[in-house]
C-alpha positions in Angstrom: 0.1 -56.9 -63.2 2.3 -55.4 -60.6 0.6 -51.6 -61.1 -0.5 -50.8 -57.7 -3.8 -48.3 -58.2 -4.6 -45.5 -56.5 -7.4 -45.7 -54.0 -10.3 -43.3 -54.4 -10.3 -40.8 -52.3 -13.0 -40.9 -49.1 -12.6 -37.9 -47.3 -13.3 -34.1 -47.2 -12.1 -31.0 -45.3 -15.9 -29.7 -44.8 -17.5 -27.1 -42.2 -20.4 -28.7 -40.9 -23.3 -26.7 -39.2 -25.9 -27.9 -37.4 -29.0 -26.2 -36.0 -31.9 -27.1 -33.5 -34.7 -25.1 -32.3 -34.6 -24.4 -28.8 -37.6 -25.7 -26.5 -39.4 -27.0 -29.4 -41.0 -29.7 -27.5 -42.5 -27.1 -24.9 -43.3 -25.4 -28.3 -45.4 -28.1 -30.1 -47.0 -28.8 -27.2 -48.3 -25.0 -27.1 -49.0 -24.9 -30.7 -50.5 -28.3 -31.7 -49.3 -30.5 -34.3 -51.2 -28.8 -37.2 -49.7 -24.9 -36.7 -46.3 -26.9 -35.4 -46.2 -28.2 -39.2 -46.9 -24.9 -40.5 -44.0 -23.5 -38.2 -41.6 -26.3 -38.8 -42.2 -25.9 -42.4 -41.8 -21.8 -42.5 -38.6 -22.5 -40.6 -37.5 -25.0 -43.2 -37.9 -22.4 -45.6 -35.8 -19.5 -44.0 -33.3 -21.9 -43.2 -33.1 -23.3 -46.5 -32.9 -19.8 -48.0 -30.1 -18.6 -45.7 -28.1 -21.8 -46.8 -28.3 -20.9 -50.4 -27.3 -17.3 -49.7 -24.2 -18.5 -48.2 -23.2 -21.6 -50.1 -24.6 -24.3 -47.7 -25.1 -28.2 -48.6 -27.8 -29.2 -46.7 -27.8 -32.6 -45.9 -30.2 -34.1 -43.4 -33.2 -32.4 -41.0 -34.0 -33.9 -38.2 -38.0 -32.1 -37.3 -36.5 -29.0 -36.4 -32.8 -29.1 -37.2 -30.2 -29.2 -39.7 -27.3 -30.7 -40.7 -25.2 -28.6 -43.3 -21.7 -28.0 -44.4 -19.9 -24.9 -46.0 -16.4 -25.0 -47.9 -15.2 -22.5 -45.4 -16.2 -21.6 -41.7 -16.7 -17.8 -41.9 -20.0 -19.2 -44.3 -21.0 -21.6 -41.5 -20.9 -18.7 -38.7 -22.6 -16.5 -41.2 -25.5 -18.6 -42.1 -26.3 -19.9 -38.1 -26.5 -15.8 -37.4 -28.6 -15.2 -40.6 -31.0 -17.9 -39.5 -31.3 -17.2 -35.7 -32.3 -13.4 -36.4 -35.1 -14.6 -39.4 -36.8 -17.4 -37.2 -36.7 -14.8 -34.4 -39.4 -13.1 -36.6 -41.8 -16.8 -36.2 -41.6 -16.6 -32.3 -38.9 -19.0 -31.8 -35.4 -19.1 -31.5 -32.4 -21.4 -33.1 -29.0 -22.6 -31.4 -25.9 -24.0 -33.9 -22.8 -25.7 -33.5 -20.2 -25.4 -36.0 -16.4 -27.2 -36.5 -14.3 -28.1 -39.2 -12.1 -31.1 -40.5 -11.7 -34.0 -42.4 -14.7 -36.0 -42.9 -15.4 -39.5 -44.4 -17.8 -39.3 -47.0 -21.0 -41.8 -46.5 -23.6 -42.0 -48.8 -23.1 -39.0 -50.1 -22.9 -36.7 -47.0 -19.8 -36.4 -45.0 -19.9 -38.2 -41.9 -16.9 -39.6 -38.9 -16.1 -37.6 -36.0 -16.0 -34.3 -37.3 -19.4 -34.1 -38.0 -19.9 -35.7 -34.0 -17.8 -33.1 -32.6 -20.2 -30.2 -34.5 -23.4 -32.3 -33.1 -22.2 -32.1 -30.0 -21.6 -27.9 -30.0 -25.4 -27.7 -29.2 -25.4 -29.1 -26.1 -23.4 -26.1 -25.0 -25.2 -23.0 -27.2 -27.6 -21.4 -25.8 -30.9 -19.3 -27.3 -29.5 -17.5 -30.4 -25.7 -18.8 -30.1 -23.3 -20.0 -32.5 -20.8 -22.1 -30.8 -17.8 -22.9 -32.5 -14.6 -25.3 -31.7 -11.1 -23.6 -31.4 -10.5 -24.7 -35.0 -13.0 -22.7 -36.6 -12.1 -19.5 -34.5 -8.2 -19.7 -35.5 -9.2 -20.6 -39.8 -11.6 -17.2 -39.1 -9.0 -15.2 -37.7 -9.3 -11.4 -39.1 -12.9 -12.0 -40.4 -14.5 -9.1 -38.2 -16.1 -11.8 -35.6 -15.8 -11.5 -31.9 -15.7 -14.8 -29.3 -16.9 -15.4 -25.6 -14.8 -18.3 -24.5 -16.5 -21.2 -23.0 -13.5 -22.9 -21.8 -12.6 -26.5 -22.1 -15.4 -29.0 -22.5 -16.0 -32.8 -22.7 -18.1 -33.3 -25.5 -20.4 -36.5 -25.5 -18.5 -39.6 -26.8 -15.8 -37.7 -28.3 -12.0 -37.6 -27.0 -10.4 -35.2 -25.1 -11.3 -31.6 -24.0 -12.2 -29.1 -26.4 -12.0 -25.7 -26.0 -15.1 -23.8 -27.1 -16.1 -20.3 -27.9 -19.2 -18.3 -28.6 -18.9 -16.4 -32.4 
């Protein structure tokens, strides 16, 4: 009828958070599968808790991590800190990557190379770290955190060197 229409928008500007147990294998294997349940599942809880006190969506676990997102980064950093100091409390210990940008919502959950990029941040933390991208650590500029620098990175799959930093 010569009225174009407007497409739908597809995308987000989202934090995304994710976490992962550090040595869980070595972990399960020292536990056994029935008090690795109960672990996993009193980890679940704290982290679940944390992600309502700061505002979190979660959105997928995968065993013994979790994909979130936040409407702002300084949330994100919160939250990973939060959770790392209450697991410490079960014996074990958490690592988190967090980045921000546009992402394409897929059923439901925001997805595209955003979301790879924050995946990816674990490789690099260590026991109890947050690692962020540059991005977050300029949007969280006079929010009180400190950063270690990690220097430029190649991250898995994903274009270009990033510069990373320890919040």
């Amino acid at each position: 009828a010569g009225v174009e229409r407007k497409q739908a928008v597809s995308t987000v500007l989202a934090t995304v958070l994710f976490t992962d147990l550090v040595d869980s294998a070595r972990k399960q294997a020292e536990l056994g599968d029935r008090r690795w349940r109960e672990l996993v599942l009193a980890h679940h809880s704290l982290v679940r808790d944390a992600l309502s006190r700061w505002g979190g969506t979660e959105h997928d676990t995968a065993g013994d991590g979790f994909f979130a997102s936040f409407a702002g980064p300084a949330r994100a950093i919160h939250c990973a800190h939060e959770v790392a100091e209450r697991v410490a409390g079960l014996g074990i210990e958490t690592r988190a990557g967090v980045h921000i940008g546009e992402c394409e919502i897929i059923d439901g959950k925001p997805g595209g190379l955003a979301v790879t990029i924050a995946a990816r941040l674990l490789s690099v933390a260590g026991p109890r770290e947050v690692v962020v991208s540059q991005t977050v650590k300029d949007l969280v500029a006079g929010s009180g955190f400190s950063f270690t620098d990690r220097g430029e990175r190649e991250l898995r799959g994903v274009p270009d060197l990033w510069r990373l930093y320890v919040a």
